[in-house]
Structures are given as structure tokens and as C-alpha cells.
C-alpha positions in Angstrom: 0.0 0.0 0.0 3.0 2.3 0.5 4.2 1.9 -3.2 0.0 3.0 -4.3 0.6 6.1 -1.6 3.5 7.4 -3.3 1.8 6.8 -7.1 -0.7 8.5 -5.7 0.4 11.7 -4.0 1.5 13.3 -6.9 -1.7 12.7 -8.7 -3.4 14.5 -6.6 -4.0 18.4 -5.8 -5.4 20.0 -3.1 -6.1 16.6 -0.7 -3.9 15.6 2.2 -1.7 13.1 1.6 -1.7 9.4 1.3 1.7 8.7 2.8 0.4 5.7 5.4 -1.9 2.9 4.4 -5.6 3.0 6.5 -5.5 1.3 9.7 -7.5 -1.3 8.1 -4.6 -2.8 6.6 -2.1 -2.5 9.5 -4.5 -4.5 11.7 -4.9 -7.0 8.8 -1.7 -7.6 8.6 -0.6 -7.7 12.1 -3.4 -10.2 12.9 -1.7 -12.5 9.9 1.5 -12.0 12.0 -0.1 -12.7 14.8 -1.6 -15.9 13.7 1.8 -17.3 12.3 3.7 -16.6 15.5 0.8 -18.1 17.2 1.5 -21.3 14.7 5.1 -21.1 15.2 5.1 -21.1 18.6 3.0 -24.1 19.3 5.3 -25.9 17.0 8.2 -25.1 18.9 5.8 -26.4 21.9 5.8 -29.6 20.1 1.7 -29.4 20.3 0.5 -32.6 19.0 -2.1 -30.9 16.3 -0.4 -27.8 14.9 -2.3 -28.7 11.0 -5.4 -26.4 11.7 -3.2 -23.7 13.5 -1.1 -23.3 10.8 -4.0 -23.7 8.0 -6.2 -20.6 9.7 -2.7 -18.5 10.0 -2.1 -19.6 6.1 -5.4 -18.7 5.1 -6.4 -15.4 6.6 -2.5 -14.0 5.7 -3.1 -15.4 1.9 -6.8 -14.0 1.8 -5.4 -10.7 3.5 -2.1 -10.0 1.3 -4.1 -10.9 -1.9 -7.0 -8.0 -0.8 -4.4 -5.7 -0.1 -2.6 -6.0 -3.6 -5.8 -5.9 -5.7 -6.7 -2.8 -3.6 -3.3 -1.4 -4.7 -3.5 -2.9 -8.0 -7.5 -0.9 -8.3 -5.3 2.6 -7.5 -2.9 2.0 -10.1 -5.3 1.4 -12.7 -3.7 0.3 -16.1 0.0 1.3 -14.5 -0.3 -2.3 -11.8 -0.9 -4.4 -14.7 2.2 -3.1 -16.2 5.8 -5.6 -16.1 7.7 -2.2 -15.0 5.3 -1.8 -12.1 6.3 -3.3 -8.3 2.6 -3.6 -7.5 2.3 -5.8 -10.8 5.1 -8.5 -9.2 3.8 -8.4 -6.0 0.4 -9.2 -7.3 1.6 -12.4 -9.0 3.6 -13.0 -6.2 -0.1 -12.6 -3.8 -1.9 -14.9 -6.0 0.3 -17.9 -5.7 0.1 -17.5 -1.8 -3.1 -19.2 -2.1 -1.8 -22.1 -4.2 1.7 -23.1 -1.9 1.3 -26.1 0.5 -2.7 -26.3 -0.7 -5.2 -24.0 -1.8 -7.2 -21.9 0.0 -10.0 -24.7 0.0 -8.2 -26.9 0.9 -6.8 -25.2 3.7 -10.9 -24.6 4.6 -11.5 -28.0 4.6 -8.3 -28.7 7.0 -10.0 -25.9 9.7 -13.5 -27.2 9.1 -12.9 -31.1 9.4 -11.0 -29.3 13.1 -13.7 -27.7 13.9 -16.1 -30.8 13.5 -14.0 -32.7 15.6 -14.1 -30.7 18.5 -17.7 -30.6 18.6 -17.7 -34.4 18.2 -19.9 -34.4 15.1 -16.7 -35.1 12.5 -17.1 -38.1 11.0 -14.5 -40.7 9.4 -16.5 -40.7 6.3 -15.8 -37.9 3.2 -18.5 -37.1 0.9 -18.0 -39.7 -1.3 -18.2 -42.4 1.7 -14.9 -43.0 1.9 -12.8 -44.0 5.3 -10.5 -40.9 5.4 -9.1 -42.1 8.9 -7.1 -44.8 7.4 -3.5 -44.2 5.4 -2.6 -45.7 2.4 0.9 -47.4 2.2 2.8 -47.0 -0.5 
């Protein structure tokens, strides 16, 4: 948002200027961080189910950084689409966020299948009736 606050300021006569992203974003982005340190630190507690920790601090920071960008992206106009524009790279660079280590459904399914099992209505069986409980050796 910084680079779309200095694109914009000189664009723009007779308004105060843009030189800070809105709060909005800050507390976005500092609840992402707080969510991965909150994943990293159970891991380094050895906690014995760290998977839906780590897939709600993956998906809110991928769903945050890729709102963020196609904000900034939206004040650039034709310019963030360009190769020579930073906003343009770190728009690529936001959507494949969502695709590293799963996608974002995925990483839905992985928070909902937790949240069935704590309350006690998860069950064994996925949609198509198979036993998802038991691993495949290979």
C-alpha cells in the first residue's frame, strides 16, 4: 500500500496526503503475524495438532495479502498491470500465496474437518463415503 501512496500523492491536488496505508490494513496484517507466530510457537511447543493452526494462519494472511494487492493494483489502474510496475510483481507473487502447500480450499476444509471434531460431530467418512481415517501405504 505504500508503493499506491506514493503513485498517488503526486496525482493528486489540493487533498492531504496518502503517505500511510488505512488502519485497516495495519490491523490486517498484524493479525496474519499474529496468527503465524501463534503457529510457530505451538510448533516449537511440540503441540500434538499444529495442521489447523497453521491452515487458519495460512489462510487469513493469503486472503489478507491478496485484498491488499488488488486494492493497490485498483489505484494504479492500467499502470499495476504493467511488467515495469512493483505492484504488478507483487500481485503475482499474492496470488500464488493461495496455491503453496494447498489451496485456499483446501486449507478450509483442513479448519472445518478441526472444527467438527471438537464438537464431536466429525465423522470418518468424506462425501463420497470414503474411510479418510485410514492411510494408504505405499
Amino acid at each position: 500500500m505504500m508503493e499506491s501512496g506514493d503513485y498517488v500523492d503526486p496525482r493528486i491536488q489540493g487533498r492531504p496526503r496518502l503517505n500511510k496505508p488505512p488502519l485497516i490494513y495495519w490491523l490486517q496484517s498484524a493479525s496474519a503475524r499474529a496468527l503465524t507466530h501463534n503457529a510457530a510457537w505451538m510448533r516449537d511447543q511440540a503441540a500434538p495438532r499444529i495442521g489447523p493452526t497453521a491452515s487458519r494462519a495460512k489462510l487469513y494472511a493469503g486472503e489478507m495479502v491478496n485484498r491488499v494487492v488488488y486494492k493497490a493494483v485498483q489505484i494504479h489502474g492500467s499502470q499495476g498491470y504493467s511488467r515495469e510496475s512493483d505492484v504488478e510483481r507483487m500481485y503475482r507473487d499474492a496470488r500464488v500465496i493461495t496455491i503453496y502447500e494447498g489451496t485456499s480450499e483446501i486449507q478450509r476444509l483442513i479448519i472445518a474437518r478441526d472444527l467438527l471434531r471438537a464438537s464431536g460431530e466429525a465423522s470418518p467418512r468424506n462425501s463420497l463415503g470414503v474411510d479418510t481415517t485410514q492411510r494408504v501405504s505405499g
